[in-house]
C-alpha positions as CSV (number, residue, x, y, z in Angstrom):
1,X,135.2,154.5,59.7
2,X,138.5,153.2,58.2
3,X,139.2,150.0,56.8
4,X,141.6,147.5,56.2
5,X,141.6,144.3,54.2
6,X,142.8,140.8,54.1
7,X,141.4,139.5,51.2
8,X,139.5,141.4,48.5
9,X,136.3,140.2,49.7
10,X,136.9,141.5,53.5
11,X,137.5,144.6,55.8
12,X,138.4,145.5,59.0
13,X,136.6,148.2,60.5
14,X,137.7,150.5,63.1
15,X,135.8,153.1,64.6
16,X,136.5,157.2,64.2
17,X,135.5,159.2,67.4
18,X,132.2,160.4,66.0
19,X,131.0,157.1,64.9
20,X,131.4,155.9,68.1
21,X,129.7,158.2,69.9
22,X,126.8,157.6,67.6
23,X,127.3,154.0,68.7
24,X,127.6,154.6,72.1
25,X,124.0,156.2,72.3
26,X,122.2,153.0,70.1
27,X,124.3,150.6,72.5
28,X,123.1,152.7,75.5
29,X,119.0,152.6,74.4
30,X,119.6,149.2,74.2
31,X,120.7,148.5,77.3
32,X,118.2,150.4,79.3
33,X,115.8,147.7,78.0
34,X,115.7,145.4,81.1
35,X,116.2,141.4,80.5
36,X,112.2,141.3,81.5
37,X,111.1,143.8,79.6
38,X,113.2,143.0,76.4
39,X,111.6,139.6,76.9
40,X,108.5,141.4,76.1
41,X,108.9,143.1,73.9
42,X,110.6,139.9,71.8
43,X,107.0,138.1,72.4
44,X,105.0,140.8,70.9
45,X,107.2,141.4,67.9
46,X,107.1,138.1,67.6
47,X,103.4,138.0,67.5
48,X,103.4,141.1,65.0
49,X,105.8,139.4,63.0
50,X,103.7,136.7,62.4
51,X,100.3,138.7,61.3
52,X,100.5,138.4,57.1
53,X,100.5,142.4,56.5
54,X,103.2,143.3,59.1
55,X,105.8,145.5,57.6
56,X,109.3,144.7,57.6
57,X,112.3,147.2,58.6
58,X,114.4,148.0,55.7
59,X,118.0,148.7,55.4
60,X,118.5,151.6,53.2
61,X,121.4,152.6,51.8
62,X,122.1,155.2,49.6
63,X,122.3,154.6,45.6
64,X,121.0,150.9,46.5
65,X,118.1,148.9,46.5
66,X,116.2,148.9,49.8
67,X,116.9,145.1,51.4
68,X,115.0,143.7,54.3
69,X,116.4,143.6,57.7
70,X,115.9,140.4,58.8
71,X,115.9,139.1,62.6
72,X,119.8,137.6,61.9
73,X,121.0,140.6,60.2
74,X,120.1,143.2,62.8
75,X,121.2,140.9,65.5
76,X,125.0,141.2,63.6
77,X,124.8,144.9,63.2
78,X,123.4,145.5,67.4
79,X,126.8,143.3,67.9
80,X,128.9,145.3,65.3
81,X,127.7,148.2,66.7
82,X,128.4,147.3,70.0
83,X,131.9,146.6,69.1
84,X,132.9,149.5,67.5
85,X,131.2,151.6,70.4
86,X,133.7,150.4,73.0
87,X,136.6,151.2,70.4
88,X,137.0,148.0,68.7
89,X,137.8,146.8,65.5
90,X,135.8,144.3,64.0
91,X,136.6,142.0,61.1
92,X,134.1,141.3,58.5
93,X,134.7,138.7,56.0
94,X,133.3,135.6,54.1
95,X,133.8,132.6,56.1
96,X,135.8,130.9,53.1
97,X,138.2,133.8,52.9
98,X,141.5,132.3,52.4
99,X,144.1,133.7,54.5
100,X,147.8,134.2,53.8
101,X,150.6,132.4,56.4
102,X,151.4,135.7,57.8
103,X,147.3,136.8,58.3
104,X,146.9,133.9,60.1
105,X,150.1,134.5,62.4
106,X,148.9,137.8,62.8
107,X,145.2,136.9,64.0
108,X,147.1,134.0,66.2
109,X,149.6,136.5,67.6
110,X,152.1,134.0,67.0
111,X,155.6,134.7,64.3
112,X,155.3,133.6,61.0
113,X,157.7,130.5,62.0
114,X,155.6,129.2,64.7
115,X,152.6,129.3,62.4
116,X,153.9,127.0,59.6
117,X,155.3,125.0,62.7
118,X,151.6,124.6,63.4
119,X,150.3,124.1,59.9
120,X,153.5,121.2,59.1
121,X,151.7,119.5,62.1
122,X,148.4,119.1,61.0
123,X,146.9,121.4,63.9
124,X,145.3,123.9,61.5
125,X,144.7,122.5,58.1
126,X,146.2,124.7,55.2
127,X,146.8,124.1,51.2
128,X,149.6,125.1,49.4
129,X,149.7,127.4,46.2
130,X,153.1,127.3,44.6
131,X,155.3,127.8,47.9
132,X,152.8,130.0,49.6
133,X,150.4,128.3,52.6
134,X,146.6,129.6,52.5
135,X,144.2,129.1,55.5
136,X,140.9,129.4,55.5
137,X,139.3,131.2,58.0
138,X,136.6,128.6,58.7
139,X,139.2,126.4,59.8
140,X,141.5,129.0,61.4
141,X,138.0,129.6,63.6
142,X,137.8,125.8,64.5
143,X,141.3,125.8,65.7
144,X,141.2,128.8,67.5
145,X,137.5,127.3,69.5
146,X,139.2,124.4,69.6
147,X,142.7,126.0,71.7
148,X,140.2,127.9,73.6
149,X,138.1,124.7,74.9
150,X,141.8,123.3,75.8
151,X,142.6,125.5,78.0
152,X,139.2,125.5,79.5
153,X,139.7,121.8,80.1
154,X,143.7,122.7,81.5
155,X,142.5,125.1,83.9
156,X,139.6,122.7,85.2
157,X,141.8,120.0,85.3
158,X,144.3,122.7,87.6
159,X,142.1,123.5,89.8
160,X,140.5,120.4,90.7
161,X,143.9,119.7,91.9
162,X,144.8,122.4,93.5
163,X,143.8,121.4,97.6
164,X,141.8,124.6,98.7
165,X,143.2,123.5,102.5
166,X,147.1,124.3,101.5
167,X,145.9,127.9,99.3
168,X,147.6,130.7,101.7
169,X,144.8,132.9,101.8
170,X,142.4,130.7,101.9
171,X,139.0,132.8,103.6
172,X,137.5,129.2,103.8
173,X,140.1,128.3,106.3
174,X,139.8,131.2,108.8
């Protein structure tokens, strides 16, 4: 898989045909788990899980120590995985990575311009090192759940305006 990075500490991921075809099969034996039966099978690990000599899955890589695979750590990879199967990237990185102005204008899709625009009005807080702006992503993430709540509320607020008995093709009205 290639990578790219932000910061030194971070890398973006994105998925070479054979590794997602690999992924593709691990996010297919997933998936024939039904919700029932995955519910299951949660209980009973669960109850394994607790019992003092059960062993625990280990991540092995090669030329480094064997780590445990814990419950939150597999979760991330089943997601990862499930990412890069349906030909995504995916962006891994420490969650006080500090971003440069144009990473974040990138991430935002927005031009550089309309970024600091943003950051000179307090919307996404930022610090300043010499003449250069750094984000961090923690806060770019708040901003962006926060934009994305917004427009949840606009488009509520939209349709509970809109009268249903005016809409053109409304099948209601038939």
């Amino acid at each position: 898989m290639g990578t790219r990075s932000i910061s030194k500490d971070s890398a973006t991921y994105l998925p070479n045909a054979k590794d997602r075809r690999q992924l593709i099969d691990i996010k297919e034996a997933l998936a024939s788990l039904s919700e029932d039966s995955q519910r299951t099978v949660d209980r009973r690990f669960d109850d394994l899980a607790s019992q003092q000599d059960f062993p625990v899955a280990m991540l092995k890589v090669p030329e480094e120590p064997d780590r445990p695979l814990t419950a939150e750590l597999a979760d991330v990879l089943l997601k990862v995985a499930d990412q890069l199967s349906r030909g995504r990237a995916v962006f891994v990185a420490p969650y006080d990575t500090s971003l440069t102005a144009q990473d974040v204008a990138n991430f935002l899709g927005v031009s550089r311009p309309t970024l600091v625009k943003l950051l000179e009005q307090g919307k996404i807080p930022f610090e300043k090192v010499g003449r250069h702006r750094r984000v961090l992503l923690a806060d770019l993430q708040k901003y962006v759940e926060a934009r994305y709540l917004e427009n949840l509320q606009t488009l509520d607020s939209l349709a509970a305006d809109e009268d249903s008995r005016v809409t053109l093709d409304n099948p209601l009205l038939s």
